[in-house]
C-alpha positions in Angstrom: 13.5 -4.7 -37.8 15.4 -7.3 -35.5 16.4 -6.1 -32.6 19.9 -7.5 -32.6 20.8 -5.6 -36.5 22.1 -2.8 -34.3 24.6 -4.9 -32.9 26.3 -6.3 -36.1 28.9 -4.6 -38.1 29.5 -3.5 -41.3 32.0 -5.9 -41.7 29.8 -8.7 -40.7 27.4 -7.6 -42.6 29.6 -7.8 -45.8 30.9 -11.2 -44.9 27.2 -12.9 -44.7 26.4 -11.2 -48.5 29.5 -12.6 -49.6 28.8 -16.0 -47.7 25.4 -16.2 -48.1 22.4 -16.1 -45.7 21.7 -19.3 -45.6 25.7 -20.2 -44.3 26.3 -17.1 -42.0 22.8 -15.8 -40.6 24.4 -13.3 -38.6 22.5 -9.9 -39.2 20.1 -11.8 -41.2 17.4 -12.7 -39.0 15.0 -12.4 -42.0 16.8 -13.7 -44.3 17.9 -12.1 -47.3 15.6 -9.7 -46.9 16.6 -9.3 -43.3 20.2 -8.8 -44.5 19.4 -5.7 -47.1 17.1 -4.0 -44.0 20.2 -4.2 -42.0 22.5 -3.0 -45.2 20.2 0.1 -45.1 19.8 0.8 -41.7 24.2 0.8 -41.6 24.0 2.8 -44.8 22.1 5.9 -43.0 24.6 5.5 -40.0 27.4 5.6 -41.6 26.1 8.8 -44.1 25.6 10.3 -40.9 28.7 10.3 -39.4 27.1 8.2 -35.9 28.1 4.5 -35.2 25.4 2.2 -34.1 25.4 2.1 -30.6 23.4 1.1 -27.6 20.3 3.5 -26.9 21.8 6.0 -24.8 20.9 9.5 -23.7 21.1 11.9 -26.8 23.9 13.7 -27.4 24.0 17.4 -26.6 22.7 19.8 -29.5 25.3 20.5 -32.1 27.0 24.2 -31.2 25.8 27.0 -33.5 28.1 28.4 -35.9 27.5 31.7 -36.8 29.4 31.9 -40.0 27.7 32.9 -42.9 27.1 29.6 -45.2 28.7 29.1 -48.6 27.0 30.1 -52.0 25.4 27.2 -53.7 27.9 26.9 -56.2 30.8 26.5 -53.6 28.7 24.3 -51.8 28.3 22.2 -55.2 31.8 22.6 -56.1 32.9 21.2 -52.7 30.4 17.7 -52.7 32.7 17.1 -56.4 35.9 17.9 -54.7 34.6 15.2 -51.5 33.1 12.8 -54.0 36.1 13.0 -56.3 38.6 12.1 -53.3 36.3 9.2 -52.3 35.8 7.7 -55.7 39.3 7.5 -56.3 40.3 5.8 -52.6 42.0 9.3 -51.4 44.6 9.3 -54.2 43.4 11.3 -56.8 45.7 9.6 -59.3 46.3 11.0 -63.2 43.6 10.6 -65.5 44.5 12.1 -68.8 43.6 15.7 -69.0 41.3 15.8 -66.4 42.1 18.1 -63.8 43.0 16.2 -60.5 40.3 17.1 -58.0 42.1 15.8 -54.9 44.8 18.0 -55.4 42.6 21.0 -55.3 41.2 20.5 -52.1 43.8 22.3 -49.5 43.8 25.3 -51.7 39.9 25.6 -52.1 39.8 25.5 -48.5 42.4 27.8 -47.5 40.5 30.0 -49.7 37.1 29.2 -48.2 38.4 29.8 -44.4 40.1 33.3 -45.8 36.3 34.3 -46.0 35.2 33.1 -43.5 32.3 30.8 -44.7 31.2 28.0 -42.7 31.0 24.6 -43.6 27.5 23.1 -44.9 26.7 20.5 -42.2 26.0 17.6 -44.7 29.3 17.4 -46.0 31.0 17.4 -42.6 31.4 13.2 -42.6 33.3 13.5 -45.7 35.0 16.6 -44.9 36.5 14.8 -42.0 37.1 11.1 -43.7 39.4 13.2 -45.9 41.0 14.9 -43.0 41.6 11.6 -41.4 43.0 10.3 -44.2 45.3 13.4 -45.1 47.4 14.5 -42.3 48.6 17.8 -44.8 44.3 18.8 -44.6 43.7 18.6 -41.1 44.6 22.6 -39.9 42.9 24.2 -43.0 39.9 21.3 -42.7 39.0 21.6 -38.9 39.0 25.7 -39.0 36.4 25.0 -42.2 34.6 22.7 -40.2 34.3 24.7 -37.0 32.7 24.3 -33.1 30.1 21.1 -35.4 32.8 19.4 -36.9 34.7 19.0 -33.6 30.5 18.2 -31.8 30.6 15.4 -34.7 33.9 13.9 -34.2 33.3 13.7 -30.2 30.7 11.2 -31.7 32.2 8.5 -34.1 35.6 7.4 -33.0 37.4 7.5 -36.3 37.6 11.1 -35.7 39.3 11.1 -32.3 42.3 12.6 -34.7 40.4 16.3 -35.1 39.7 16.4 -31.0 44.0 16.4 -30.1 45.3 20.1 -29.8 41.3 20.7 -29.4 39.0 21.3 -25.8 37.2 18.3 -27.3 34.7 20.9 -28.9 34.1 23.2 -26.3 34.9 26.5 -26.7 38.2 27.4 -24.6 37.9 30.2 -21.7 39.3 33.2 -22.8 42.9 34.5 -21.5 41.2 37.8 -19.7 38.7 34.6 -17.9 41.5 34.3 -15.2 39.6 31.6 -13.0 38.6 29.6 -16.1 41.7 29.5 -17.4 43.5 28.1 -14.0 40.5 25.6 -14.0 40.8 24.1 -17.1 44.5 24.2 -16.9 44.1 22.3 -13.7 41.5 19.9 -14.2 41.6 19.4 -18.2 42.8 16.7 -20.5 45.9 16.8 -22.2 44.7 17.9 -25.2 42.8 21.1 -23.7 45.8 21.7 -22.1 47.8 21.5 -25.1 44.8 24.5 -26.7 45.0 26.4 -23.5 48.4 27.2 -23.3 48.7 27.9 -27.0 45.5 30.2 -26.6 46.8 32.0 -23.8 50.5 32.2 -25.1 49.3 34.0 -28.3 47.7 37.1 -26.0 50.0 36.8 -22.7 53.5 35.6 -23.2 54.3 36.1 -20.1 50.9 34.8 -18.5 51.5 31.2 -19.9 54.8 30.9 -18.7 53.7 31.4 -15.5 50.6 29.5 -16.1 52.9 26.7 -17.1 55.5 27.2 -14.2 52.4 26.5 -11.7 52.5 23.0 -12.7 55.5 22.3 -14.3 57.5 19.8 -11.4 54.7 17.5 -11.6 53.9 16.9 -15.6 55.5 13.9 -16.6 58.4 14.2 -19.0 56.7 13.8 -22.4 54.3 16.7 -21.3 56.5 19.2 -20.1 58.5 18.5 -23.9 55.1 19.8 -25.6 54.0 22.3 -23.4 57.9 24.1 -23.7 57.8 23.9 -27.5 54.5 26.1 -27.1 56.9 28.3 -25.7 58.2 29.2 -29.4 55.3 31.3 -30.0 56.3 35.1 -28.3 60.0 33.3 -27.3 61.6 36.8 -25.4 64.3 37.2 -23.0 61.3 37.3 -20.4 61.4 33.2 -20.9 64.9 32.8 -20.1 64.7 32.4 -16.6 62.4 29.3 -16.7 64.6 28.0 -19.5 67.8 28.0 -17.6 66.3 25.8 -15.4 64.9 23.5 -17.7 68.6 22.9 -18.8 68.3 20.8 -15.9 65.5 19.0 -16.3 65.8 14.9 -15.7 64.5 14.5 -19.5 66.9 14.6 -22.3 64.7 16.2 -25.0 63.2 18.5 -22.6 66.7 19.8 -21.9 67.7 20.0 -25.3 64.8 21.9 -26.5 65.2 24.6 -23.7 69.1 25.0 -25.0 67.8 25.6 -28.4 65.0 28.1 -27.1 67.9 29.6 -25.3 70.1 29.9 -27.9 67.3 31.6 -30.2 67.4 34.2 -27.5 71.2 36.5 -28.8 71.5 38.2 -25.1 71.0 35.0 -23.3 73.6 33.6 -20.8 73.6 30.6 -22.8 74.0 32.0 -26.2 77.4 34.0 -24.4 78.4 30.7 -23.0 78.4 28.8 -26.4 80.0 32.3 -28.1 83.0 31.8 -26.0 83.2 28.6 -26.7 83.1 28.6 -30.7 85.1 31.9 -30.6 88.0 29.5 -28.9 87.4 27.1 -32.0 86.8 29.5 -34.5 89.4 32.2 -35.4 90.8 34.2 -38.4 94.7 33.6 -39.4 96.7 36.3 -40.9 99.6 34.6 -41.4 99.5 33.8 -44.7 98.8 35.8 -48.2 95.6 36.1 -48.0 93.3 35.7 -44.3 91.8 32.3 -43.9 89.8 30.6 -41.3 90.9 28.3 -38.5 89.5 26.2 -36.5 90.4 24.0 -33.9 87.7 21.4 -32.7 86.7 21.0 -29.1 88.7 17.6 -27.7 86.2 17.1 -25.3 82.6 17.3 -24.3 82.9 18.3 -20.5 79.4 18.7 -18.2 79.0 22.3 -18.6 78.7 21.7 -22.7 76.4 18.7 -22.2 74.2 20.9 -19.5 73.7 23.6 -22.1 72.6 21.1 -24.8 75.9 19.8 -26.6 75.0 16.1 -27.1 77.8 14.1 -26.5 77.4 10.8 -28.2 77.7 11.6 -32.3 75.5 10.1 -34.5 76.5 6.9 -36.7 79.6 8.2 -39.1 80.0 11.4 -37.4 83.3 11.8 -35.6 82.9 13.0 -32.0 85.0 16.8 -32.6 83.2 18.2 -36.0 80.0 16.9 -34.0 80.8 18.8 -31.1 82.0 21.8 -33.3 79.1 21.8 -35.2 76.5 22.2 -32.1 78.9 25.1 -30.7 78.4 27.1 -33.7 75.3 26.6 -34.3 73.7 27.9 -31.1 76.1 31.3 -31.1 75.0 34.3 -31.9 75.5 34.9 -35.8 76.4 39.0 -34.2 79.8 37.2 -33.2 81.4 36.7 -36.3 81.7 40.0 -37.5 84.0 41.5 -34.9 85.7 38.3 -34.7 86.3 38.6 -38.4 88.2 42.2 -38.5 84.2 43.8 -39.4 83.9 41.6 -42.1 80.1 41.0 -43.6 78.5 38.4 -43.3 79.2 37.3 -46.9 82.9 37.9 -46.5 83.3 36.1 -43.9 81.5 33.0 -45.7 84.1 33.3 -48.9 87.1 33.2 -46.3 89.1 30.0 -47.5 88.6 27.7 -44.3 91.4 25.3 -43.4 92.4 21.8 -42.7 89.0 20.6 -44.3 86.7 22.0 -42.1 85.0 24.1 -44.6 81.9 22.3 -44.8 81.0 21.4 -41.5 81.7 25.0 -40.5 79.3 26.2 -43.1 76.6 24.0 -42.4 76.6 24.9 -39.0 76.1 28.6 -39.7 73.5 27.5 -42.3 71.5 25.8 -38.9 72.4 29.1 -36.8 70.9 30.8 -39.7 67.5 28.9 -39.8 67.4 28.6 -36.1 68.2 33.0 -36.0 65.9 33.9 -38.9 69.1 35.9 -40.2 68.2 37.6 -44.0 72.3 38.9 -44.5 73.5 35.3 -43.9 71.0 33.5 -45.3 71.6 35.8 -48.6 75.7 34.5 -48.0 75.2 31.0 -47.8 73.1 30.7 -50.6 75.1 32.5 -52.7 74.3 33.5 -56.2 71.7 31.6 -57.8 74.0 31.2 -60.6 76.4 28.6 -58.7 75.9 25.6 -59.0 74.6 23.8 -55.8 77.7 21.5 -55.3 80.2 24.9 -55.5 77.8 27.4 -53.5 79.3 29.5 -50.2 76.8 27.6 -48.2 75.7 24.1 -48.5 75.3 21.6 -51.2 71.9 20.6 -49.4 69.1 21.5 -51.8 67.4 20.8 -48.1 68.9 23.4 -46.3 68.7 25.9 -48.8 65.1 25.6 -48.7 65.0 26.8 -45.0 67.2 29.4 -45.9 64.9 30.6 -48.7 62.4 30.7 -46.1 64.2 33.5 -44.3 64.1 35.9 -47.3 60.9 38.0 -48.0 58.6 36.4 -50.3 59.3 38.2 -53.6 62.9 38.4 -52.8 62.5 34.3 -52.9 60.8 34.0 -55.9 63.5 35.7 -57.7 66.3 33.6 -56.8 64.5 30.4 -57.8 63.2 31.8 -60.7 67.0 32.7 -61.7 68.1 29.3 -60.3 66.0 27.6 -62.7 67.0 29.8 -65.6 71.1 28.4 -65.0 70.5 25.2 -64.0 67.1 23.8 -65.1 64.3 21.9 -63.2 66.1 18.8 -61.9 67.3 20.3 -58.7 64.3 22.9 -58.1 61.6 20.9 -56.9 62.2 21.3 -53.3 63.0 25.1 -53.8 60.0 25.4 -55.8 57.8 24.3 -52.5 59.3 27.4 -50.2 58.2 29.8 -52.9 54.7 31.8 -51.8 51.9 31.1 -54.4 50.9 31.5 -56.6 53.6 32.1 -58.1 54.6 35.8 -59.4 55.4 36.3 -63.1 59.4 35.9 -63.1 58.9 32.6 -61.4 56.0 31.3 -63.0 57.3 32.3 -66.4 60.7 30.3 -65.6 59.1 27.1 -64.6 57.2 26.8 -67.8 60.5 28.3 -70.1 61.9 25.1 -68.3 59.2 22.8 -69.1 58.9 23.9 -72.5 62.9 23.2 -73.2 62.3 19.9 -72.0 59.8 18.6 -73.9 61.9 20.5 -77.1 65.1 18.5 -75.7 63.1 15.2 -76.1 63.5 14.6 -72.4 62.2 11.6 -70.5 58.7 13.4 -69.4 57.7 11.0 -66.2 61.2 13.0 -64.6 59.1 16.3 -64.6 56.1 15.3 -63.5 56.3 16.2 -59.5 57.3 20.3 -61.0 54.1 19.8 -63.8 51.7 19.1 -60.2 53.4 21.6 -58.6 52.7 24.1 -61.2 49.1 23.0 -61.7 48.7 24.3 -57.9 51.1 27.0 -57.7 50.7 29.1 -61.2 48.5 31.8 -61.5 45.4 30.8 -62.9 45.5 34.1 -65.4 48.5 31.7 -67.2 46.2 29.1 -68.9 45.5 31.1 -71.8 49.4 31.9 -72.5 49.7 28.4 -72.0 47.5 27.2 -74.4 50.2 27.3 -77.4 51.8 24.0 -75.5 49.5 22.2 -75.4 49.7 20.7 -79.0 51.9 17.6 -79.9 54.8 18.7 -82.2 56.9 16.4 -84.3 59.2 14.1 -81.9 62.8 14.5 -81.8 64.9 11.1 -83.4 66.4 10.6 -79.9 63.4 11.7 -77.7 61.4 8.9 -75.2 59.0 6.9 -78.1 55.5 8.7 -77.2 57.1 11.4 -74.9 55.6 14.6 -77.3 52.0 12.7 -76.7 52.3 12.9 -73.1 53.6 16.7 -72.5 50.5 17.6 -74.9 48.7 15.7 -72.6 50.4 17.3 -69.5 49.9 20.7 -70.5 46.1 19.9 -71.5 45.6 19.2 -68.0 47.7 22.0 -66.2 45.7 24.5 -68.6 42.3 22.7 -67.5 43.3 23.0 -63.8 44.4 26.7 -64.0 40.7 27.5 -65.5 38.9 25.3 -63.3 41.3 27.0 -60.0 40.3 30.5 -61.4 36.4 29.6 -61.6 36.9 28.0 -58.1 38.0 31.2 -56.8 35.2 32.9 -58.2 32.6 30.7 -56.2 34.1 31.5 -53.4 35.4 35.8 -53.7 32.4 38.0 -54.1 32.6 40.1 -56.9 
């Protein structure tokens, strides 16, 4: 073999096939046959995972993982899940009433990681070329692949992505390793530091604050904004002293994130602070009939507001008072309203007629309070009854924001109100609500979302409109649906004024959403003992 193959690429090794030998040599000392040698010898390397490289001393042995391995049929179904997502270039793409393989891999590996099987080390390249290529697999496919997928992607650049939030594939020191922990938090790269904290703030809230305080004067800006979002994790009023002064950090961001910490926090000084000011905006009238809601906008944005994290400047559009109003209210306590309202509930308060037009910034910033609270009783106001329509709700028009404020209630409690949502007002507005809902989906929710299918393939409707809620429903139903389902999947007679063809392709839709739910219920057999 020539000794210089090792230093040609792939690339240049394509371009002299395509050229020809005999008009590009490079690679190709012998010729043709010199060229396919080299082809080879790049084939292995790349099936490997390792880029050619100089000789150099070998790498250290791959860490063990002492996971139990998966059973042979997993292990086969996962190579056709891998091979499936290379053959068709990462996209999966529709292919009649075939299920779509791509599609299936977060959920078989969620699954696979819930049992705590380890990955098989030949299918680690392509487990993390798929991980590379899909940002959404990353936290589901780097637990799968464990301490030798992270050994692995210290080796071939391509993976640098699955070594960031990660000790570079050594294991981290344990929180009770006091000494090792100071070490690596003083001597570590970013990226361990990153793990570290995380690690230690998940045992010893406290501990990593003051972990983090050692240090903190001389991280540069964009470091101290990541390392005081970790802070999220465990946030308590124990944090509020180091917050506080981060409201006076040089960096923008990092001051605005410690305001919103802060204001997450319902005894904080700052919370009080920004409570006394909305209360001076925010008031009830009794003057007339019936009580109402005033408000009167701030007229200025003086230091103290900007110091606690009001931003001065409004966005594009935005008008600088309901911008300022908007930030007040949404960092005070959601516990204010109440007393200022006479005792009012929260959902009382909510259907108080609000006046001079401020109705629906006022609302949207309680629906932000509400998120940024985790508040159950106001989330429940502003979304109102699932019956409204969304431009009349208490809350918000948003189909956005009443996603995050679906994602307050408890799971079931969720399900329920999309699954009556859909029921009054069809599938054309439920897609995003669909994606908060816990899966798979329970039997009032699933049943709804096919009722809704079902009507609209009756109604004649144009069937490409419902084909993001037919791939949501092929991964979110229950599995144990595909035999109720079968019924749909013939092709009636078409409606006069339906799409030409449309029947055709919801018999072809539902073909495929009943092969996936089977082939999702055999995967979970592979993988659950019996």
């Amino acid at each position: 073999m020539p000794g210089t193959i090792a230093s040609v690429s792939w690339e240049e090794l394509v371009t002299t096939a395509l050229l020809g030998t005999d008009r590009r040599p490079a690679g190709a000392d012998g010729g043709p046959a010199g060229l396919l040698d080299a082809a080879a010898l790049h084939t292995v390397r790349r099936r490997a995972g390792l880029l050619p490289a100089s000789p150099a001393a070998r790498p250290d042995l791959a860490p063990a993982d002492p996971r139990p391995p998966l059973p042979p049929a997993a292990r086969h179904r996962l190579a056709q899940l891998l091979a499936d997502r290379s053959a068709s270039g990462g996209s999966g793409g529709r292919r009649g009433t075939a299920p779509d393989l791509t599609e299936l891999i977060p959920q078989w590996l969620a699954t696979a990681n819930q049992q705590g099987f380890r990955a098989p080390a030949e299918l680690l390249p392509a487990l993390l070329d798929a991980a590379r290529a899909r940002t959404d697999l990353r936290p589901h496919a780097l637990a799968f692949a464990g301490p030798r997928g992270l050994w692995l992607a210290g080796l071939n650049p391509e993976w640098k992505f699955a070594l960031r939030g990660s000790s570079g594939g050594s294991p981290l020191p344990r929180p009770t390793e006091p000494e090792a922990v100071v070490r690596l938090w003083e001597e570590g790269l970013f990226a361990e530091r990153v793990a570290l904290l995380g690690a230690v703030r998940a045992h010893d809230p406290a501990g990593a604050l003051a972990l983090l305080a050692t240090t903190w004067t001389t991280e540069r800006a964009e470091d101290r904004l990541m390392f005081l979002d970790s802070l999220r994790t465990g946030l308590s009023p124990v944090d509020e002293p180091f917050l506080e002064q981060a409201l006076s950090d040089r960096s923008r961001n990092v001051r605005a994130t410690a305001a919103e910490l802060l204001s997450a926090l319902p005894e904080s000084a700052l919370a009080g602070r920004m409570a006394s000011r909305a209360l001076s905006c925010v008031s009830p009238d009794l003057t007339g009939d019936e009580a109402s809601v005033a408000v009167e906008a701030p007229h200025e944005c003086d230091a103290p507001m900007e110091r606690d994290g009001v931003m001065a400047t409004p966005p594009a559009g935005r008008g600088e008072r309901s911008w300022w109003l908007g930030q007040l209210v949404e960092a005070t306590p959601l516990t204010t309203w109440p007393a200022r309202f006479g005792g009012r509930s929260a959902r009382e308060i909510v259907a108080l007629p609000v006046a001079d037009g401020w109705a629906e910034e006022l609302h949207a910033a309680w629906c932000r309070a509400t998120v940024r609270q985790r508040d159950p009783e106001w989330a429940r106001a502003l979304l109102g009854a699932p019956s409204l329509p969304p431009s009349s709700g208490p809350g918000t028009s948003s189909l956005a924001e009443r996603s995050k404020l679906l994602g307050i209630l408890p799971a079931a409690e969720r399900g329920g109100w999309v699954a009556d949502f859909i029921a009054a007002h069809g599938l054309s507005e439920a897609f995003q609500l669909l994606g908060v809902c816990p899966t798979p989906w329970a039997e009032p929710l699933g049943r709804a979302v096919v009722d809704a299918l079902d009507i609209a393939r009756d109604a004649g409707s144009y069937p490409w409109s419902f084909s993001g809620v037919m791939g949501l429903a092929e991964r979110c139903l229950n599995p144990a649906e595909a035999d109720h389902l079968e019924v749909l999947t013939t092709t009636p007679d078409e409606p006069e004024d339906a799409s030409p063809g449309a029947n055709g392709y919801w018999s072809e839709a539902f073909q495929r959403l009943v092969s996936t739910l089977r082939l999702r219920a055999a995967m979970d057999a592979e993988l659950i003992p019996a």
